[in-house]
C-alpha positions as CSV (number, residue, x, y, z in Angstrom):
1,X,-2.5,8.5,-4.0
2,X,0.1,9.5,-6.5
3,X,0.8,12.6,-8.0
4,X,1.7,12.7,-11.3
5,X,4.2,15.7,-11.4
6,X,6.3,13.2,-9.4
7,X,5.4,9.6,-11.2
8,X,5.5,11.3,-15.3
9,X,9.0,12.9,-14.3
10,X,11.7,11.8,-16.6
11,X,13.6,10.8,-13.1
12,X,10.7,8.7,-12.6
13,X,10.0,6.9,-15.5
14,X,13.8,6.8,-16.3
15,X,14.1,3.5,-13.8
16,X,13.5,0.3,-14.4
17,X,10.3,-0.9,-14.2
18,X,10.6,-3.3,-11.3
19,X,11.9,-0.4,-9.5
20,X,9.1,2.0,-10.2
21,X,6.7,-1.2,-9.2
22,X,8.6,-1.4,-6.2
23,X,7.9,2.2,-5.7
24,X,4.1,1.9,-5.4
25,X,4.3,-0.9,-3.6
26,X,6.0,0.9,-0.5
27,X,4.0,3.8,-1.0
28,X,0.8,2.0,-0.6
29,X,2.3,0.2,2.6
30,X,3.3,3.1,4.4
31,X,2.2,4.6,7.2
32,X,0.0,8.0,7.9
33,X,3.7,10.1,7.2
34,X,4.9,8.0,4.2
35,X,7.6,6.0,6.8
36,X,8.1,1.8,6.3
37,X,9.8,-0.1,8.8
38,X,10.1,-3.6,6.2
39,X,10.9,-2.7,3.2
40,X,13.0,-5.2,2.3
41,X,10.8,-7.9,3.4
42,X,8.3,-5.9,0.9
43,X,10.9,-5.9,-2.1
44,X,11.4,-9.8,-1.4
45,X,7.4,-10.2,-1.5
46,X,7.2,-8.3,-4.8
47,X,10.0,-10.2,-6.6
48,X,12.0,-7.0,-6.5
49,X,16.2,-6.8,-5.6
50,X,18.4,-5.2,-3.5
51,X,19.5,-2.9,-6.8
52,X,15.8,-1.4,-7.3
53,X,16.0,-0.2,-3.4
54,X,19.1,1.7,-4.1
55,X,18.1,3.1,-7.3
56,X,15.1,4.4,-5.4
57,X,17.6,5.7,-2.5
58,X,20.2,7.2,-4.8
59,X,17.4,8.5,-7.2
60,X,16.1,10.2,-3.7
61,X,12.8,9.4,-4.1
62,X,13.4,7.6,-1.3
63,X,15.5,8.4,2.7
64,X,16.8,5.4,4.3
65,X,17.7,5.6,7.9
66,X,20.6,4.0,9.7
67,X,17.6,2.1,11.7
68,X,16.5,0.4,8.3
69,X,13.5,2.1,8.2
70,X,12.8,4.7,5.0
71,X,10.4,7.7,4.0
72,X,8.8,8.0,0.7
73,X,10.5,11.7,-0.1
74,X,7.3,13.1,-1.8
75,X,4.4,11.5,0.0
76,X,3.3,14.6,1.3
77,X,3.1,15.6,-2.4
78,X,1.3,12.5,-3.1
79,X,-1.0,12.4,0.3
80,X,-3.7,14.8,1.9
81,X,-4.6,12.8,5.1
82,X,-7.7,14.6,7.1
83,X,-7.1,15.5,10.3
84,X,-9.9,13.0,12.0
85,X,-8.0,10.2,10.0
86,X,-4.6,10.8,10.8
87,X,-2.6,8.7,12.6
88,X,1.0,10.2,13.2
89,X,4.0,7.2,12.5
90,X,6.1,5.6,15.6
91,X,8.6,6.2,14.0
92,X,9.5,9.7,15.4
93,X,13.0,9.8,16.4
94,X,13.4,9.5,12.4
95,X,10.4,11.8,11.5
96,X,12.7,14.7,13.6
97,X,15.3,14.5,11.5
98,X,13.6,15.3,8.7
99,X,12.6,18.9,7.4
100,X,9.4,19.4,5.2
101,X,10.5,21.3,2.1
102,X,8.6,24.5,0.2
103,X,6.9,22.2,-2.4
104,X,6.0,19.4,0.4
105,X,8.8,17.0,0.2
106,X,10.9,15.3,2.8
107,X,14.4,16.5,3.5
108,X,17.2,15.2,6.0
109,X,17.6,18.3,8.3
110,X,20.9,18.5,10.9
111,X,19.1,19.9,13.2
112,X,15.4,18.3,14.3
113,X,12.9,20.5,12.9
114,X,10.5,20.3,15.7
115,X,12.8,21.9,17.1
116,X,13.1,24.9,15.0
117,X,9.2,25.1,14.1
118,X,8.5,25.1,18.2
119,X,10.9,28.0,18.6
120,X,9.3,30.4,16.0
121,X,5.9,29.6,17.7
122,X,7.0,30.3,21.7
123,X,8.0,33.2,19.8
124,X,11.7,32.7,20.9
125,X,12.9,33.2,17.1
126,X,11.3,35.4,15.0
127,X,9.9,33.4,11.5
128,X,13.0,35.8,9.1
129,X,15.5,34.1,11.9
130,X,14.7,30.4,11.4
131,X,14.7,31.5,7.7
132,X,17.9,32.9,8.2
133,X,19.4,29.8,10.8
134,X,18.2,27.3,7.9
135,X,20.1,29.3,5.1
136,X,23.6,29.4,7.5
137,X,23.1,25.6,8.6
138,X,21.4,24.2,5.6
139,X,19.4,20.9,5.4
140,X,20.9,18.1,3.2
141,X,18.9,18.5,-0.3
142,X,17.6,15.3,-1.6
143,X,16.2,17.8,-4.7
144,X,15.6,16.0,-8.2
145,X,14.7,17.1,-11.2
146,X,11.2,17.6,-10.7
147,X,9.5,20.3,-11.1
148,X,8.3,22.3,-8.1
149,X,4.7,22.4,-7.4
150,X,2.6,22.3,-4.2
151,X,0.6,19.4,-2.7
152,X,-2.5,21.1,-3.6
153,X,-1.5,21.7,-6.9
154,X,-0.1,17.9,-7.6
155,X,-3.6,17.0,-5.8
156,X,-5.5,19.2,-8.0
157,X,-4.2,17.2,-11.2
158,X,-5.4,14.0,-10.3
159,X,-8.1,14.4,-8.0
160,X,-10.6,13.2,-10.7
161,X,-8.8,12.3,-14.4
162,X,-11.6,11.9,-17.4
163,X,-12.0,8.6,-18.8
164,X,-10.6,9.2,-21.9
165,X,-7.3,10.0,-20.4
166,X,-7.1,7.1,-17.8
167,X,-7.2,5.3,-20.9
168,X,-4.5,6.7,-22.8
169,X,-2.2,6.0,-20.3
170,X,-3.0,3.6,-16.7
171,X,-2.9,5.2,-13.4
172,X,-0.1,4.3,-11.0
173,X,-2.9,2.9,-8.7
174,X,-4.8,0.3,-11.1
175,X,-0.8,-0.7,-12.3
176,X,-0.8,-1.8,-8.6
177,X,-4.1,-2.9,-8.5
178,X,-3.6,-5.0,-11.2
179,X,-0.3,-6.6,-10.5
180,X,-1.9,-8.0,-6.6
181,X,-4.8,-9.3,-9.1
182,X,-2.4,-11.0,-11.1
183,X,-0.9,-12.6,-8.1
184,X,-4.0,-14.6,-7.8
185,X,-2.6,-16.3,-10.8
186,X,-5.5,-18.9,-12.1
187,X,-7.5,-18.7,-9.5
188,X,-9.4,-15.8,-11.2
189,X,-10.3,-14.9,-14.1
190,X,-7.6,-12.6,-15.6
191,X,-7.2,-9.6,-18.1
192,X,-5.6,-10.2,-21.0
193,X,-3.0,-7.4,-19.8
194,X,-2.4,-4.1,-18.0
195,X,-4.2,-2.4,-20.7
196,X,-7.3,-4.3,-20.4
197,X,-7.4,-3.9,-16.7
198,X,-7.1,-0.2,-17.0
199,X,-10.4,-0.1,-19.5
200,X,-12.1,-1.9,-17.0
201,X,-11.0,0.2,-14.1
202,X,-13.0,3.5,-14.4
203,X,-16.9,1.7,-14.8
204,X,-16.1,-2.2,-13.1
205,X,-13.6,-0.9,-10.3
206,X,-13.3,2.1,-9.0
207,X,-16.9,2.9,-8.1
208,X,-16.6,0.1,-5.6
209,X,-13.2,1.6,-4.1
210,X,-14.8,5.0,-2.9
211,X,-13.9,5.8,0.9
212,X,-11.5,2.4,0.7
213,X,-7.9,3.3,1.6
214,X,-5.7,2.1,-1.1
215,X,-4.2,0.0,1.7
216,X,-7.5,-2.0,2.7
217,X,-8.1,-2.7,-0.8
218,X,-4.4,-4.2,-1.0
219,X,-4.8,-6.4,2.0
220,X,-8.3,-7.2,0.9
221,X,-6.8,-8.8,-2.6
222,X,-3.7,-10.5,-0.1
223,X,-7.0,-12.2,2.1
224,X,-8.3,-13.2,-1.0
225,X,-5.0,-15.0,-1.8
226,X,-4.6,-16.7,1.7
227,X,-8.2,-18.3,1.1
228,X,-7.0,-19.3,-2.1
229,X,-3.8,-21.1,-1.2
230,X,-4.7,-22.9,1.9
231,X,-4.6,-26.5,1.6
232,X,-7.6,-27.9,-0.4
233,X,-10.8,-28.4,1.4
234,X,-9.4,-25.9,4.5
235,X,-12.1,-23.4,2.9
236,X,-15.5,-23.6,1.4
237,X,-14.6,-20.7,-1.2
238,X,-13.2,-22.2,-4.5
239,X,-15.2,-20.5,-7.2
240,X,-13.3,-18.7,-10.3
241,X,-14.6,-14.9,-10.3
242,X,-13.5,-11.9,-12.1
243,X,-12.6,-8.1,-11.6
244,X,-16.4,-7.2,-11.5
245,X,-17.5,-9.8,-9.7
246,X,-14.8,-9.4,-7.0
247,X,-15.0,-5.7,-6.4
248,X,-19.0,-5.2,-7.2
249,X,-20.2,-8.2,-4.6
250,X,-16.8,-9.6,-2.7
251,X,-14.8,-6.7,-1.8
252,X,-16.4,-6.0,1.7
253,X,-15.7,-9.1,3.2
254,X,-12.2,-9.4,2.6
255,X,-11.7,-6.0,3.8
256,X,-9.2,-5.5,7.0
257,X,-11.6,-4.6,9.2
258,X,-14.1,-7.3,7.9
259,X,-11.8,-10.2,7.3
260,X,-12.2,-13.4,9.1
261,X,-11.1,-16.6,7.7
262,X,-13.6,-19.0,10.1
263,X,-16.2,-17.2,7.9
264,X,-14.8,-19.4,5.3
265,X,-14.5,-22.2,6.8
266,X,-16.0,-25.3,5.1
267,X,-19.5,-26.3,7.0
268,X,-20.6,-29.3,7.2
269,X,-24.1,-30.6,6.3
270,X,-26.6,-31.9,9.0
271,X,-25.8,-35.5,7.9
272,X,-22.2,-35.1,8.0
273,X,-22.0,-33.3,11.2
274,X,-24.3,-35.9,12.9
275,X,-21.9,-38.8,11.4
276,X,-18.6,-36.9,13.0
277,X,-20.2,-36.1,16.4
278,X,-21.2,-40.4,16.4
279,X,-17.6,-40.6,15.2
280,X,-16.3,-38.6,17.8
281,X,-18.4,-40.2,20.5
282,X,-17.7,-44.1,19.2
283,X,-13.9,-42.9,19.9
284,X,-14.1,-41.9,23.1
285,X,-16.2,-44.5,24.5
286,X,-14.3,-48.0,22.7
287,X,-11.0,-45.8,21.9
288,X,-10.7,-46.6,18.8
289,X,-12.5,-45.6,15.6
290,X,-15.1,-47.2,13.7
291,X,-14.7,-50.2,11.6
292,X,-11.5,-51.2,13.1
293,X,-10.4,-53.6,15.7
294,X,-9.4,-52.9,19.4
């Protein structure tokens, strides 16, 4: 989900940290080509400012559009998407202006891209002339200092990390893990801190999170957290549970795709439902309820 050639750069870890949290945030809310059409609404939800979006903008690891919506610069870095999953954005008007650099990242192009690609392959420009038209009418460079290396190669780093170093130092995805889990606030059980969550992560988490887009399992925690803060007695599910717990036997249910709050819904018992449908029916016969006078 995040390469770390691009998240251990000194241009990274150089901002604040509610700007880097801010940072993972969009990126795991972004669509199949990295672009967000709310990201203000998201800074708001986080507890993030207007400051940490422009940091992110002028740091250029981030391109805003005029339209408000914004690309994350290096997601192709940070993202292989199969083919059979992939889901190109609506956002194309802005996805044309953009030109896919030599180490995967995003660029602002003047001229559309699709267009220039589509020439070479109708074989109206040879592949040395669109080399040659990009050098004369050059795309803006949103270039910082981090070092070039290919998506496969910033895949290949992180694809499976040992234990021992996820460890030493928590992964960008259980640091946002762990801040939706602490949104739950007392309603769970929580870890003592980041670095407790992060020794839990590799045994009591991440098994369960195999096949999951990073996305699902976000959403999943934020279903978790509507159940939670309905008005008491909306919802039969009160009960305190912890990281295992959650992701070892609940994790499923509250999944997008699996989600539905009437599942939750507080049942009655045979009694009581018999006692509300008499209820019901003394109502509409008299018009009033029971016990009091017409």
């Amino acid at each position: 989900m995040f390469a770390r050639t691009i998240i251990d750069s000194d241009a990274f870890l150089d901002m604040p940290q509610s700007t880097q949290l801010l940072y993972f945030q969009l990126s795991m809310r972004a669509d199949d080509d990295g672009f967000i059409n709310n990201p203000k609404s998201i800074m708001r939800n986080v507890g993030c400012k207007d400051d940490d979006l422009k940091v992110l903008a002028a740091k250029k690891f981030i391109i805003p559009f005029e339209s408000g919506v914004i690309v994350i610069k290096h997601w192709r870095i940070h993202n292989y998407i199969a083919k059979d999953r992939y889901h190109e954005t609506k956002y194309k008007s802005e996805k044309a202006l953009l030109y896919i650099d030599d180490n995967g990242s995003y660029t602002t192009c003047i001229q559309p891209v699709h267009k220039v690609l589509t020439e070479a392959r109708l074989g109206k420009a040879s592949l040395g002339e669109v080399i040659d038209r990009q050098e004369e009418d050059p795309c803006i460079s949103y270039s910082t200092d981090i070092p070039e290396v290919s998506p496969e190669e910033a895949h290949a780093t992180i694809s499976e990390p040992e234990p021992e170093e996820e460890q030493q130092e928590p992964g960008a995805y259980p640091k946002v893990v762990y801040a939706a889990w602490e949104a739950l606030g007392a309603h769970v059980y929580q870890p003592a801190s980041l670095w407790a969550f992060s020794q839990k992560w590799p045994i009591q988490v991440r098994p369960h999170l195999k096949g999951i887009h990073s996305k699902d399992v976000l959403q999943a925690l934020e279903n978790l957290k509507a159940i939670y803060d309905a008005p008491p007695g909306t919802y039969y599910w009160t009960q305190k549970i912890g990281v295992e717990a959650f992701f070892s036997k609940h994790l499923e249910k509250f999944l997008p795709d699996n989600f539905d709050p009437v599942d939750f819904k507080k049942r009655l018992t045979f009694t009581e439902q018999q006692e509300a449908e008499t209820r019901a029916s003394y109502l509409q016969v008299f018009g009033h309820e029971m016990g009091e006078e017409a």
